[in-house]
N, C-alpha and C positions, 0 to 999 in steps of 0.2 A: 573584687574588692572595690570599694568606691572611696573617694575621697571624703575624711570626714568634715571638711570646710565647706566644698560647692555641691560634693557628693556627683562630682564627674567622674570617670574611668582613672586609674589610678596611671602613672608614668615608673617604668621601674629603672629611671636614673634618680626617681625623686621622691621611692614611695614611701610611706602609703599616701600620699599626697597626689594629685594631679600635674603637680606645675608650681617652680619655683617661687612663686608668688603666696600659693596657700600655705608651702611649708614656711613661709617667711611671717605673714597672718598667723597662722598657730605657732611658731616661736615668739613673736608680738605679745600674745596671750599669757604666755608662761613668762616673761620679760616683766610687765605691769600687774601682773597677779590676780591675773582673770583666773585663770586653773589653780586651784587649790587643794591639798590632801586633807580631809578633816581631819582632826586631833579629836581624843578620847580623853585629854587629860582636860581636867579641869578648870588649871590655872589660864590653860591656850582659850579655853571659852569664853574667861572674864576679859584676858588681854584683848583679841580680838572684838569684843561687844565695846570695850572703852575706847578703842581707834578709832572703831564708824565711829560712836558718837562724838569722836573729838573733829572726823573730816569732813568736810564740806560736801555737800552733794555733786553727785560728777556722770553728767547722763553718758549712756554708751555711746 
């Protein structure tokens, strides 16, 4: 199994991760709402579409 951040050799004090650093990176992700579950509901499509257009551009 590889790591899915660096996709180094996984650590199995820290897996599926390589090293405390990338599980911290991919909690980072999920903290700022990089990782997203899509929604099927309708209302989540419009809410969603009004936000971006209400926020500022913000490069990775």
């Amino acid at each position: 199994m590889s790591c899915p951040i660096c996709g180094g050799d996984t650590a199995h004090t820290v897996r599926p991760f390589c090293s405390k650093r990338c599980a911290d990176i991919d909690l980072a992700k999920w903290l700022n709402g990089s990782y997203a579950v899509p929604s099927q509901r309708e209302e989540d499509a419009e809410a969603t579409s009004e936000q971006a257009e209400n926020q500022p551009y913000r490069p990775h």
